[in-house]
Backbone as CSV, one residue per row, in Angstrom:
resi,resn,N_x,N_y,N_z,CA_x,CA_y,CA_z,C_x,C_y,C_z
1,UNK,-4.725,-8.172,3.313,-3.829,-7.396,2.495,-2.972,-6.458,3.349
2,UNK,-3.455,-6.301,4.762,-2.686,-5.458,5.502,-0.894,-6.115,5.587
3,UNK,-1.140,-6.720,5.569,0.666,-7.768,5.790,1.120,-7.644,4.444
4,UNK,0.548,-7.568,3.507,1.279,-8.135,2.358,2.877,-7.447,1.328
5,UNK,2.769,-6.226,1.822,4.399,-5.520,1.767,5.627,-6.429,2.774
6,UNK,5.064,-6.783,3.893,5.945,-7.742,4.483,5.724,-8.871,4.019
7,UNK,4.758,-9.563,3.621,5.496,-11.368,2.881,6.183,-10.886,1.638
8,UNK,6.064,-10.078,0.900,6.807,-9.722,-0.431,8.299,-9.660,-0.073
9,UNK,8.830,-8.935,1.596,9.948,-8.600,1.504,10.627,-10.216,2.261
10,UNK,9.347,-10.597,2.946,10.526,-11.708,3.796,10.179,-13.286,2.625
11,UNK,9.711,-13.129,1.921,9.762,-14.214,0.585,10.629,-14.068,-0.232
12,UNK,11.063,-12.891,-0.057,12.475,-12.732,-1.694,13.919,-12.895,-0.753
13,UNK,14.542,-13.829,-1.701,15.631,-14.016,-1.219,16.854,-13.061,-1.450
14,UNK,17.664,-13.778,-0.729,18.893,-12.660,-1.172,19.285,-11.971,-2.403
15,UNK,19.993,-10.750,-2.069,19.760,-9.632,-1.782,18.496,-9.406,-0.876
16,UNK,18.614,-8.737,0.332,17.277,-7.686,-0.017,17.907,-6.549,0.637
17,UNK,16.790,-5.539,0.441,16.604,-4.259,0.595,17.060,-3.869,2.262
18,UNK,17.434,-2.499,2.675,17.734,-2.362,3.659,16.790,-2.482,4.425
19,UNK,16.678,-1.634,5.661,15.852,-1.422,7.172,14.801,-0.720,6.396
20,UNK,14.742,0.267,5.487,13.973,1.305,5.085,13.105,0.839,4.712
21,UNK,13.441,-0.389,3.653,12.297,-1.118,2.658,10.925,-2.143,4.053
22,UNK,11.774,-2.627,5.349,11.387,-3.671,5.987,10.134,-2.299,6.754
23,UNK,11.642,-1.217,7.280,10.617,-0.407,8.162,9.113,-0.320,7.353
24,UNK,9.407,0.360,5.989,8.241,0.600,5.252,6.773,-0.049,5.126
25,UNK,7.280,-1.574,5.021,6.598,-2.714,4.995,5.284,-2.801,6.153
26,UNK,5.981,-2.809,7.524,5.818,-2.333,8.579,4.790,-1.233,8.935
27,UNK,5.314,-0.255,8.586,4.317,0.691,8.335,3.001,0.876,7.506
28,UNK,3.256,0.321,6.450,2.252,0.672,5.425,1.044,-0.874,6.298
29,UNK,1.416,-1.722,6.250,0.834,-2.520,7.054,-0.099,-2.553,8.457
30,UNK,0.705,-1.815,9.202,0.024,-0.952,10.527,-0.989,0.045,10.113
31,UNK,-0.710,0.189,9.372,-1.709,1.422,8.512,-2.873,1.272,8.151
32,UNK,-2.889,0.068,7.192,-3.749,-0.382,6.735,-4.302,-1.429,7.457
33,UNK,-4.005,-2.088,8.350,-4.530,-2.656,9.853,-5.815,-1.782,10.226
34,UNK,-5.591,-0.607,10.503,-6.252,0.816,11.029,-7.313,0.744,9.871
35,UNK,-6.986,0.428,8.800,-8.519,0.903,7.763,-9.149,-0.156,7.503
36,UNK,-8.850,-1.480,7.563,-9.574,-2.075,7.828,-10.838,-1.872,8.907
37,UNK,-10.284,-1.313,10.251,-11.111,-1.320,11.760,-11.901,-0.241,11.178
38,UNK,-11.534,0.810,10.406,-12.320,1.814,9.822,-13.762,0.972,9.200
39,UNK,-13.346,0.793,8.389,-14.331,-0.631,7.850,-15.493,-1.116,8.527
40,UNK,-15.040,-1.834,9.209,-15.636,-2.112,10.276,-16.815,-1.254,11.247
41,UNK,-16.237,-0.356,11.448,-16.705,0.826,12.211,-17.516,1.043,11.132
42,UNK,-17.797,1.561,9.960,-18.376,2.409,9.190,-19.408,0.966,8.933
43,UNK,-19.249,-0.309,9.177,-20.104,-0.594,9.132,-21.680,-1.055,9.815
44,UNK,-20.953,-0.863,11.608,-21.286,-1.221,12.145,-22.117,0.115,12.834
45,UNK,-22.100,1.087,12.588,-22.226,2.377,12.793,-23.597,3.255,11.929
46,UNK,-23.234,2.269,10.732,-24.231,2.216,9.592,-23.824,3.983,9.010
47,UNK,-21.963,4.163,8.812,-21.918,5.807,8.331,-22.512,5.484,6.934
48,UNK,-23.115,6.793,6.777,-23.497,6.713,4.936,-22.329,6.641,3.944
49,UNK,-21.551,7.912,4.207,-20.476,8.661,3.570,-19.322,8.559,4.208
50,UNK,-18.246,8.778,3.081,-17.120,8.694,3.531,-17.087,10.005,4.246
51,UNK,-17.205,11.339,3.773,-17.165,12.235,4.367,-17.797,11.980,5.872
52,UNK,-18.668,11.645,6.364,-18.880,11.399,7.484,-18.195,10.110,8.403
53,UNK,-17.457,9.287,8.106,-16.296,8.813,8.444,-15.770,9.414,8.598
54,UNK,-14.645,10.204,7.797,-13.651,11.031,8.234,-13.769,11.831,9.292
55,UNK,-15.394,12.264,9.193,-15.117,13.812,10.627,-15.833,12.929,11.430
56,UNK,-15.972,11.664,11.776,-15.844,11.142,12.950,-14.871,10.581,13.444
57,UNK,-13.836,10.031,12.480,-12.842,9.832,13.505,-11.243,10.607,13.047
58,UNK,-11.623,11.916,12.207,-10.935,12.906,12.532,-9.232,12.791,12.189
59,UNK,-8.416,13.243,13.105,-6.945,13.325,13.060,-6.842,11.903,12.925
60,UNK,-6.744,10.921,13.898,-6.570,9.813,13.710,-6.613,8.952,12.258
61,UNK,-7.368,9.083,11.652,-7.640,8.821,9.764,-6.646,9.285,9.286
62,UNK,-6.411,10.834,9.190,-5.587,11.548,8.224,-4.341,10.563,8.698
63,UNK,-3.948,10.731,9.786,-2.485,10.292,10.299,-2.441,8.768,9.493
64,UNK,-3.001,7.913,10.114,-2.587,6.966,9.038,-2.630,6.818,8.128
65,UNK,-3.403,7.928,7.219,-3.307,8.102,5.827,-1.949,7.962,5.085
66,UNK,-1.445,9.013,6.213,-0.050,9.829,5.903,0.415,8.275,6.008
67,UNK,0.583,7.973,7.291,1.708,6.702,7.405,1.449,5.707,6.221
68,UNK,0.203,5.165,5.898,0.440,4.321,4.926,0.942,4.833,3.715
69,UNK,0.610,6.017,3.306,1.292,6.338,1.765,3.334,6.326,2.400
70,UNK,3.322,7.114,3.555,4.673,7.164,3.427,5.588,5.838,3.688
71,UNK,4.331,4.737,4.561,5.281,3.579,4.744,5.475,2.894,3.254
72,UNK,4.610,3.095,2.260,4.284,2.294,0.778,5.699,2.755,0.330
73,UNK,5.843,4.195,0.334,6.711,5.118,-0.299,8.209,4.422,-0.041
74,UNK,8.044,4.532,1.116,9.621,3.663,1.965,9.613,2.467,1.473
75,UNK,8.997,1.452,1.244,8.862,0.420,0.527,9.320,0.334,-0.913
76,UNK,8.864,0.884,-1.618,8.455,1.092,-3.405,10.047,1.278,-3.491
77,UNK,10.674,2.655,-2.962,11.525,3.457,-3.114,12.491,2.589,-2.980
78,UNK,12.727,1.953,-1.681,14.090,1.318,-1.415,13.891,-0.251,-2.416
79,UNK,12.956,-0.744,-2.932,12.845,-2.065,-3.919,13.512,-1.360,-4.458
80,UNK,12.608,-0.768,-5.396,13.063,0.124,-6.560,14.905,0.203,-6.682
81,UNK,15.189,0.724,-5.706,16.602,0.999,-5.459,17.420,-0.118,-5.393
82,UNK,17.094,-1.374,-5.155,17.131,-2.512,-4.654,17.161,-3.634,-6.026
83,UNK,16.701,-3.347,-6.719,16.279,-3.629,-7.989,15.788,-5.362,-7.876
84,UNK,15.132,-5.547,-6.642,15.287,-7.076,-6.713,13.636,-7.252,-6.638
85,UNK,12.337,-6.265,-7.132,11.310,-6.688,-7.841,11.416,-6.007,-8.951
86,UNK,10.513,-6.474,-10.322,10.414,-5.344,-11.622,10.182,-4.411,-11.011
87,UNK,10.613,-2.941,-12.002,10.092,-2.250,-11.908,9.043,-1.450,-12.559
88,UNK,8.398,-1.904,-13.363,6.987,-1.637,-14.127,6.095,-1.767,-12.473
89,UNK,6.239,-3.191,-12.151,5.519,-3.587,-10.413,5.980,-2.641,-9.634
90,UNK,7.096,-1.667,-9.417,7.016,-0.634,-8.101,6.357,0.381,-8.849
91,UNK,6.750,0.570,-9.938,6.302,1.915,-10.543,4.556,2.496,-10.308
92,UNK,3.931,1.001,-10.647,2.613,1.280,-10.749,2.204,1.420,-9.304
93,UNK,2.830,0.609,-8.629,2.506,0.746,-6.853,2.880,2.134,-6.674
94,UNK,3.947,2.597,-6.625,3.748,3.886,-6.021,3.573,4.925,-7.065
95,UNK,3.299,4.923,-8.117,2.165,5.676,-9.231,0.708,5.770,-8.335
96,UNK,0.191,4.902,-7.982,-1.459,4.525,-7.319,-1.104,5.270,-5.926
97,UNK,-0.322,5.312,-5.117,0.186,5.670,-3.793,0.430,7.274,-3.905
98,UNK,0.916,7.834,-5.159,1.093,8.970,-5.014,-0.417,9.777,-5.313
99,UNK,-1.210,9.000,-6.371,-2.399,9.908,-7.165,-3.132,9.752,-5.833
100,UNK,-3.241,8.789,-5.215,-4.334,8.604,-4.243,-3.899,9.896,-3.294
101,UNK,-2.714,10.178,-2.803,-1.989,11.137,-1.770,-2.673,12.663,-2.497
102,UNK,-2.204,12.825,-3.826,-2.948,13.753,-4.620,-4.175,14.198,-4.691
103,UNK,-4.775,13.015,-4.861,-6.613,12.879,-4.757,-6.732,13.196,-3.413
104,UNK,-6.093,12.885,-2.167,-6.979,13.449,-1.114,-6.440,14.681,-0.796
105,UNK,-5.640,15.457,-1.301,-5.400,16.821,-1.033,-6.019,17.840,-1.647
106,UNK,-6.818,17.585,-2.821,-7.600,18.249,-4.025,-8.785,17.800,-3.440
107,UNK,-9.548,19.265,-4.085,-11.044,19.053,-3.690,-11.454,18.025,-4.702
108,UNK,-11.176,16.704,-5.030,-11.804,15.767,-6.161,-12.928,15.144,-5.356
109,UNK,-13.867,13.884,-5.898,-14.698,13.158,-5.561,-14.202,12.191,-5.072
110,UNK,-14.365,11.688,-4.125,-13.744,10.450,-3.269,-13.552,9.421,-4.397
111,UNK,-14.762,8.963,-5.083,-14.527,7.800,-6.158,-13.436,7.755,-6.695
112,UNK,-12.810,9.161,-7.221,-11.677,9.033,-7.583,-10.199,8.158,-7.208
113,UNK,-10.806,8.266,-5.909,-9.428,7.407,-5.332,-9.489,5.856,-5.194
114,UNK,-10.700,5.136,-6.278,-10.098,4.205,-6.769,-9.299,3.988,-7.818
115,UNK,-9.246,5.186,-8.278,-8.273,4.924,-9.481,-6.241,4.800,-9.222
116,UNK,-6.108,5.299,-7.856,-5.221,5.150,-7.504,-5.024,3.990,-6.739
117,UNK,-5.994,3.417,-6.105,-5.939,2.197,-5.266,-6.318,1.009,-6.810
118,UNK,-6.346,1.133,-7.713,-6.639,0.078,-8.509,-4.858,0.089,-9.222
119,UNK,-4.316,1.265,-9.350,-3.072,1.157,-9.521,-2.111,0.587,-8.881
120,UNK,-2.307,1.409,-7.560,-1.825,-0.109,-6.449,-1.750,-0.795,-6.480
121,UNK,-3.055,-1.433,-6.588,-3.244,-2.879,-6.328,-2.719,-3.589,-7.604
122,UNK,-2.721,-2.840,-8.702,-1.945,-4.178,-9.452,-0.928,-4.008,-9.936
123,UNK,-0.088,-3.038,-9.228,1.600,-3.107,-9.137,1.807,-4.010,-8.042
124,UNK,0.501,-4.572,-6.522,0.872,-5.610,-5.906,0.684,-6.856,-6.492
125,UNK,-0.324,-7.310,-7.467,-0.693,-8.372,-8.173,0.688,-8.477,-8.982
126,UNK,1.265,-7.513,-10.097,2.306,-7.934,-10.492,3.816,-8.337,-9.355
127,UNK,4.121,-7.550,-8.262,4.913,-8.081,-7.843,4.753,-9.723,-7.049
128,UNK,3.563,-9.890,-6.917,3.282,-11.132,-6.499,3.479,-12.483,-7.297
129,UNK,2.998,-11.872,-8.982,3.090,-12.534,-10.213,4.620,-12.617,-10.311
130,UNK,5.571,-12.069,-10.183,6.881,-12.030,-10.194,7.891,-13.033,-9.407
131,UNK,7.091,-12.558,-8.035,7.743,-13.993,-6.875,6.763,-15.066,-7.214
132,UNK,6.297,-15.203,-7.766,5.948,-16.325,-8.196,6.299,-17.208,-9.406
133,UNK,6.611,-16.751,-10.673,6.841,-16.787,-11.444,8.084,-17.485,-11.172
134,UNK,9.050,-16.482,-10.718,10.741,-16.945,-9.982,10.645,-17.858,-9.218
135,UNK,9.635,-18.419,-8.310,9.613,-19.727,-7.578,9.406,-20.667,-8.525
136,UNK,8.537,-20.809,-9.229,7.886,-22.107,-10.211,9.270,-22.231,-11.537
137,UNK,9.976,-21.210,-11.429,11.152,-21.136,-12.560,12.344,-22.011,-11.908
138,UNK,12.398,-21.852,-10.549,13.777,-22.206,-10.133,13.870,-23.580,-9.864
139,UNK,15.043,-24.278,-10.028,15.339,-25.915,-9.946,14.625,-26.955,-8.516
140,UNK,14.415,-26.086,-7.755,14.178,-26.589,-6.489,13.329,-27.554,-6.339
């Protein structure tokens, strides 16, 4: 799932979105590259808690935190602008991108921030449902 802002942008045909939407792609991708290895680590490490993830690997976490919400953001924003996925599908993507950004700035319960990553994720299921939909529609 780390790639998947970039097959969305290099699968839709003309029109597309500027540098901002690609940079974004890019980013949010690199990002989430990084939490995967988190993953990994936390499993191999045997951390209990997320809280103890975080204050082991510290600045590094937060930072790509930041980058993935802001590369999503650069993404969502310039579609959006772009108008060449629905937008119910950006809305809910960066609806989930912002609560999650929210949720980790508030003292909430970590669980919480599936409720923003479940928003996400199926503003990506619908934009996927979309380029798809438009492929199986067209004469080709």
């Amino acid at each position: 799932m780390s790639w998947l802002l970039l097959g969305v942008y290099v699968v839709h045909e003309e029109p597309r979105p500027g540098w901002a939407c690609l940079a974004g792609a890019l980013i949010y991708g690199a990002a989430f590259t990084y939490f995967i290895h988190t993953t990994l680590l936390a499993l191999e490490r045997h951390v209990a808690t997320y809280e103890a993830l975080w204050n082991a690997l510290g600045t590094t976490y937060t930072v790509h935190g930041a980058l993935m919400v802001c590369g999503g953001l650069m993404f969502g924003i310039s579609a959006l602008r772009a108008g060449w996925l629905p937008k119910p599908s950006l809305l809910l993507f960066l609806s989930g991108l912002t609560l999650n950004l929210v949720l980790a700035l508030l003292p909430a319960p970590d669980i919480f921030q599936t409720a923003g990553s479940a928003l996400r994720n199926t503003g990506l299921i619908a934009m996927g449902y979309a380029i798809l939909s438009r492929h199986l529609r067209s004469p080709n």
